[in-house]
N, C-alpha and C positions, 0 to 999 in steps of 0.2 A: 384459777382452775376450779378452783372448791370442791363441793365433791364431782367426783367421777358418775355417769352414767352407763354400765354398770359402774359400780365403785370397786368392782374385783380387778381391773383395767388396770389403775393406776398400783393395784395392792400386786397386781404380778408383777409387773414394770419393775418396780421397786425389787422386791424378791429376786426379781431378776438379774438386775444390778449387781446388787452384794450380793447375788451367789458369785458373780466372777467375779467380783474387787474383794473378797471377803479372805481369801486366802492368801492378801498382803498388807490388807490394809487391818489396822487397829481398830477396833469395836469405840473405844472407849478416846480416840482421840478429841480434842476441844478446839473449836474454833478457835485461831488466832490471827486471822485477817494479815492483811499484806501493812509494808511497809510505805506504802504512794499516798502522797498527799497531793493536796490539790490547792489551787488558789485562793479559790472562791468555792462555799458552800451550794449544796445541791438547791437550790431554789421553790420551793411547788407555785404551781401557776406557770414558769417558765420552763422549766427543765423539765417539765411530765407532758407526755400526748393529751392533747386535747378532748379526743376519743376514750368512752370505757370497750374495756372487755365485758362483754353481755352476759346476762346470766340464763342458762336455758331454761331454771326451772324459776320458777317464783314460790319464795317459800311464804310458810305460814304458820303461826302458831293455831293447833288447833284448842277451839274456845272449851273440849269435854276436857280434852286428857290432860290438855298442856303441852302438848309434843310440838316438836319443829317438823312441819309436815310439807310436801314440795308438790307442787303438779306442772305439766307442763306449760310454758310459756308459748302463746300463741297472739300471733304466727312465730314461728323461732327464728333466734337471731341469726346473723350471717355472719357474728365475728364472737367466738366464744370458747374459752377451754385455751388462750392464748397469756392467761398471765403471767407464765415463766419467760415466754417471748416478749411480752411486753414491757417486764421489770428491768427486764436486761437491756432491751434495746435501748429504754431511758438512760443505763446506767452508760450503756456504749455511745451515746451523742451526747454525755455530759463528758466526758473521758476523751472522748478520741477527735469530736466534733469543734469548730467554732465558726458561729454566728456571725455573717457580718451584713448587717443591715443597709450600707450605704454601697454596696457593691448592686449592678441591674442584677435583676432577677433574672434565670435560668431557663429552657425549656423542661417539659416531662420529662424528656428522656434523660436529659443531664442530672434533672434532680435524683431518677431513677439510680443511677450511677452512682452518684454520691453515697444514697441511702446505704446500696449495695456496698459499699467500700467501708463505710462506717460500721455494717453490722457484720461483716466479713470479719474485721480486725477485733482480736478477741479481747474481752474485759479483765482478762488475766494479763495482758501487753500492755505496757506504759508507750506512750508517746510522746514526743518532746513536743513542745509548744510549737514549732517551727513545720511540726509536721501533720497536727491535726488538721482533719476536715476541712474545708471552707465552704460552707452552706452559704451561698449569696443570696440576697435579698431579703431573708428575716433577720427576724431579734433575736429568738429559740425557737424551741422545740414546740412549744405550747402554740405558736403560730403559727410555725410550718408545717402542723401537725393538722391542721384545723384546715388548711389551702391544701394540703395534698395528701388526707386522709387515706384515701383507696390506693396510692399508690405504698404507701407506709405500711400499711397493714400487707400489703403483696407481699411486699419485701424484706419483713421483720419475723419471719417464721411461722411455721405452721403449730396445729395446735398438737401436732405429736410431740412437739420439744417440749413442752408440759408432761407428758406421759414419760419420756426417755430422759429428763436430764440427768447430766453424770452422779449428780449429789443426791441422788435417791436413795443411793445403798444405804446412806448416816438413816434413813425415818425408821428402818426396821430392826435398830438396834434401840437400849434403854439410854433415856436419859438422864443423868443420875443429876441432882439439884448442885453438886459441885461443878458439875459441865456447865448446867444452865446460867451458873452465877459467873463463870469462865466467859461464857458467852456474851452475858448482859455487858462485862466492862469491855471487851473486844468491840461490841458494837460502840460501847461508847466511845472509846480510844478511834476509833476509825471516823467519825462522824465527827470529833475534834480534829482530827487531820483532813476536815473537806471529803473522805471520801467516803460515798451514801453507800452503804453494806444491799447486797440486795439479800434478802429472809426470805427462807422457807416455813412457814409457819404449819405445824403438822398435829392433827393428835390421830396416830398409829396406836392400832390397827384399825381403829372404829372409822378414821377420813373424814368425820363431820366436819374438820376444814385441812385441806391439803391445799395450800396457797403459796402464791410470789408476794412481796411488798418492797418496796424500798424503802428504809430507813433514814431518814434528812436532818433531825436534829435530836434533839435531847436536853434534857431539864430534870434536876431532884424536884419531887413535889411528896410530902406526908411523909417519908422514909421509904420513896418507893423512886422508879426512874420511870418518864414517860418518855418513850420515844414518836414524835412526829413519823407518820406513816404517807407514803404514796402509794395508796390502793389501787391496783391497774381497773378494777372496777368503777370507781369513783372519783374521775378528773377534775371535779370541781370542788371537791371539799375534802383536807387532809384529815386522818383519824390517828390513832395513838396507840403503840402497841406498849404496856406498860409491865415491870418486871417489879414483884413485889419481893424487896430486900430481905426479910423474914421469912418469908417460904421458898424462899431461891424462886421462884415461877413467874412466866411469861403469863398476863391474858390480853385476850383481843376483844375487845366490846364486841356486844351484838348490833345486828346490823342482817340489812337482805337475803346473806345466805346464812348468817351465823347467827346459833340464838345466842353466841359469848359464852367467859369463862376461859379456862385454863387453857393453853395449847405450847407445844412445846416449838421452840425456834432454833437454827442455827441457818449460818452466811454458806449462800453458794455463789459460783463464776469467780472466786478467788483465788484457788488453787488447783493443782490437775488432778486430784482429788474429789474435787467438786464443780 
């Protein structure tokens, strides 16, 4: 999603939100992710879409000031402002989905159908083994993602669930460094249980990054935690979103839209909450 165009869009949304959840729900609660594990770890190359989410603007450092500076991208893209739809839909054909490769392959409309069934069934719902998906004729997601692109993106949501998701009301509250350190072992604890946390990564009220990512692994490194990232931008190469143990703080390297630095995180699609 990154930033909004305007960027006041996503800053009312949000406002939005927790004006109405704001009068039950707790300012100050801490992520603490679900109890479901899973088999097998989130995979990247397998289990991410093939496809990125485009960026409209191309940014830039300019060479006087230093600033991170944006114009538009021409011609513009035809699939963008979809990262929260796309993190999710990953996390709901790792979840609810299975691959199976030696079954014929399908027509469109059946795959269609699939898709729809797959992303229907919420991320918040466990499913038993016996009852997930059967996507016939791929391996994953990375393949069948790659063979029937235009229909995935039909059927994986629009780019308003970026704008409206339920976990927006949490960016326009503070996050105090005992949350974020709250948070840092939640992710970890859940990505040792196989299941990939999807992150909103935010720095409110400014938006310089208002983002989805999935989270797939994790490793100490220096006194700090790096977590392996599936950027719904960037299909082909995983990034790190890393939490420094001594300032309690999240940062995201820079990268296309973000010049990096600081940004604060917490897990959405895990509870009805968020």
């Amino acid at each position: 999603m990154f930033k909004f165009r305007p960027a006041v869009s996503a800053r009312l949304a949000a406002v939005a939100v927790a004006l109405a959840l704001s009068t039950f729900l707790q300012a100050g609660c801490s992520t603490s992710g679900s109890d479901a594990s899973f088999s097998r770890p989130f995979v990247f190359g397998a289990d991410n879409f093939s496809y990125p989410n485009d960026l409209m603007w191309v940014y830039y450092k300019d060479p006087e000031t230093g600033k991170f500076r944006h114009r538009d991208r021409k011609p513009p893209p035809d699939y963008s402002h979809h990262c929260f739809a796309v993190a999710r839909s990953a996390r709901q054909f790792f979840q609810h989905a299975r691959f199976d490769p030696t079954l014929p392959k399908a027509d469109e409309a059946t795959y269609r159908q699939l898709i729809r069934r797959v992303v229907k069934t919420s991320p918040r719902k466990l499913l038993k083994d016996d009852e997930r998906i059967v996507i016939p004729g791929f391996t994953n997601l990375f393949t069948f993602s790659h063979a029937y692109e235009k229909q995935l993106k039909a059927e994986c949501g629009g780019a308003w669930q970026s704008y409206f998701q339920r976990g927006h009301w949490r960016m326009v509250f503070p996050f105090s460094r005992h949350h974020q350190e709250k948070t840092a072992a939640s992710f970890r604890e859940s990505i040792e249980q196989n299941r990939p946390p999807i992150v909103h990564i935010v720095q409110f009220p400014q938006l310089s990054i208002n983002h989805a990512i999935v989270l797939f692994d994790v490793r100490e490194k220096d006194g700090a935690l790096e977590f392996g990232v599936y950027d719904p931008y960037n299909p082909r190469e995983p990034t790190t979103l890393t939490f420094n143990r001594e300032e309690r703080q999240f940062y995201f390297p820079a990268n296309d839209y973000f010049i990096g630095g600081k940004a604060d995180a917490y897990e959405v699609y895990y509870s009805w909450r968020y």
